[in-house]
C-alpha positions in Angstrom: -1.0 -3.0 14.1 -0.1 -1.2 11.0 -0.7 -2.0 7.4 1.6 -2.2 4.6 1.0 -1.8 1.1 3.1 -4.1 -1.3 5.1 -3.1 -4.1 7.4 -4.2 -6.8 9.0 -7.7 -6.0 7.1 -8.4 -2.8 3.9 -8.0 -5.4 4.9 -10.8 -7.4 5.3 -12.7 -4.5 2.0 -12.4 -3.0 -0.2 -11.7 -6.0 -3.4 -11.7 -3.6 -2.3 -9.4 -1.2 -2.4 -5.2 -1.8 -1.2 -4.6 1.5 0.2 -7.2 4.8 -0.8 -5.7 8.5 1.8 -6.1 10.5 2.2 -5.7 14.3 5.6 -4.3 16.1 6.7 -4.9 19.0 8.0 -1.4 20.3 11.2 -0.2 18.3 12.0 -3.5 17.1 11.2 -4.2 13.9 9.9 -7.6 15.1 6.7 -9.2 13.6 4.1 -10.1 16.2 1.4 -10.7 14.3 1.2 -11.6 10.6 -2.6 -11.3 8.5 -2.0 -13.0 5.2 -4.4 -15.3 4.9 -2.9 -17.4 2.0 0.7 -17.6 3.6 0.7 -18.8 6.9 3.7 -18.0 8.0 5.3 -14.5 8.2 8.4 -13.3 5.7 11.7 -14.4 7.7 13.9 -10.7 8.9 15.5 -10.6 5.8 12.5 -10.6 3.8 10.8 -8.4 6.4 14.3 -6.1 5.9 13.1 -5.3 2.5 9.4 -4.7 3.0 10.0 -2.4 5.4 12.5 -0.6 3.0 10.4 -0.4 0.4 7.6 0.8 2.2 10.1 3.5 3.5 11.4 4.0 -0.1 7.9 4.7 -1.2 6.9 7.1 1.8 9.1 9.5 0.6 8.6 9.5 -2.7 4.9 10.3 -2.1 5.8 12.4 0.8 4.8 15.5 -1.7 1.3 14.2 -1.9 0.7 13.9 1.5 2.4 17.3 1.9 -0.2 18.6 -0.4 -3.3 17.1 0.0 -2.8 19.3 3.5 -1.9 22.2 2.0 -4.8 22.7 -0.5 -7.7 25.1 -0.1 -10.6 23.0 0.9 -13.0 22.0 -2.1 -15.5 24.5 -1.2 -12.9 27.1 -0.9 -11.7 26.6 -4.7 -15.0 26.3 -6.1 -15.2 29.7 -4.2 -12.2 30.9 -5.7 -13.2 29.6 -9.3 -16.6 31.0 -9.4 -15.2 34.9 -8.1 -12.4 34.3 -10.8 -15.3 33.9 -13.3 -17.0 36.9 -12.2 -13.9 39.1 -11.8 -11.6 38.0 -14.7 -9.3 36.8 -11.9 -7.2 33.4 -11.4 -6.6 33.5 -7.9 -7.6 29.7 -7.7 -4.8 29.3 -10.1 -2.5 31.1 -8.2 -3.5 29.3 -4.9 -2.8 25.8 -6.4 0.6 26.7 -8.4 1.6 28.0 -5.1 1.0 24.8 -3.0 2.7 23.2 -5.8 5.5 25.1 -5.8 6.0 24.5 -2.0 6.2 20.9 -2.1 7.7 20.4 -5.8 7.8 16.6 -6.9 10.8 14.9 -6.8 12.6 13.8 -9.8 
């Protein structure tokens, strides 16, 4: 089973629904299982066509934040890093997070 969160058009559509949950069959894109409770019956493939490509469409446009939220320092790490860059006149926590944004830029 895998959930999918709803955007743009398919929003208007099901103004109740955040996300449908979905369950494939293998490689084919087939729906098996379909949990919306206020539309009984699944989107037909053409519909389900463009749910899947906007899901895609918006995976990699937040594919930098996923690449990021990895790449941080842990929380207790930075506060580390802040409070020594108090104490030393340092701003190696700065330089720690401009670097990890730097590696995974956002897209334009």
């Amino acid at each position: 089973m895998i959930t999918i969160p709803l955007y743009g058009a398919l929003k208007h559509k099901y103004p109740n629904r955040n996300q449908i949950s979905v369950r494939i069959d293998g490689d084919v894109e087939t729906i098996t299982a379909w949990d919306v409770p206020d539309v009984p019956e699944p989107p037909p493939e053409s519909e389900w066509a463009s749910i899947k490509e906007e899901y895609d469409l918006h995976l990699k446009a937040t594919k930098y934040q996923r690449d990021r939220a990895t790449s941080y320092p842990s929380i207790q790490e930075q506060l580390d890093m802040q409070y020594w860059d108090a104490v030393n006149g340092t701003n190696k926590w700065q330089e720690a997070v401009a670097k990890v944004k730097t590696d995974n830029p956002k897209p334009e």
